[in-house]
C-alpha positions, 0 to 999 in steps of 0.5 A: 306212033310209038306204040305201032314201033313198039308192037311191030318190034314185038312181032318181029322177035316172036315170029323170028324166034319161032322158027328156031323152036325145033332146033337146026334143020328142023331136027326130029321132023325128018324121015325116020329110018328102020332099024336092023333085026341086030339093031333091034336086038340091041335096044330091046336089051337095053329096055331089059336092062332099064326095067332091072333097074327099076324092078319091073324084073328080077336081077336075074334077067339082066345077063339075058341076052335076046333068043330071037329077033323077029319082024311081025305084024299085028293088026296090019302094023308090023313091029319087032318082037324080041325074045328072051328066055331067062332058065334061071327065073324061078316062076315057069310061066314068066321065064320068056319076055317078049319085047315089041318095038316099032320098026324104027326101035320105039318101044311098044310093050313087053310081056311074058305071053307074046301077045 
């Protein structure tokens, strides 16, 4: 008898935990909404600043600030394209970084040929 106390206590406690595993309210389950073309502007800055940070690009590009805030779509799935022209990098080919995030601000990539 004891062991069927023991074993019901058990359950008890892990199927009560369980429901709180994802925080109050379910708390990142819920509806995503779509960012704005000047929210989207604001994070993609944010990305360029972090990838200074850990050298991904040089320091002059942590100044830039976006040149054009696009929605597009690629392969019928449409994303944020974010433009930055940056004069003072001395390679030509790589003075443009595009920054791709989905519609509700997640990065995707970035590149210096926007494809």
């Amino acid at each position: 008898m004891r062991r069927i106390i023991v074993c019901l206590v058990v359950l008890l406690v892990f199927s009560v935990t369980g429901s709180y595993a994802h925080g109050p309210g379910g708390a990142g389950h819920g509806p995503q909404t779509e960012i704005t073309e000047i929210q989207a502007g604001e994070q993609a800055a944010r990305i360029v600043t972090v990838m200074v940070e850990k050298g991904k690009l040089g320091a002059s590009w942590a100044q830039v600030q976006p040149a054009e805030v696009q929605k597009k779509t690629y392969q019928d799935r449409p994303e944020w394209v974010i433009t930055f022209n940056n004069p003072a990098e001395k390679d030509k080919a790589k003075q443009k970084l595009y920054v791709f995030l989905n519609l509700y601000g997640g990065y995707i990539g970035a590149n210096h040929t926007g494809s």
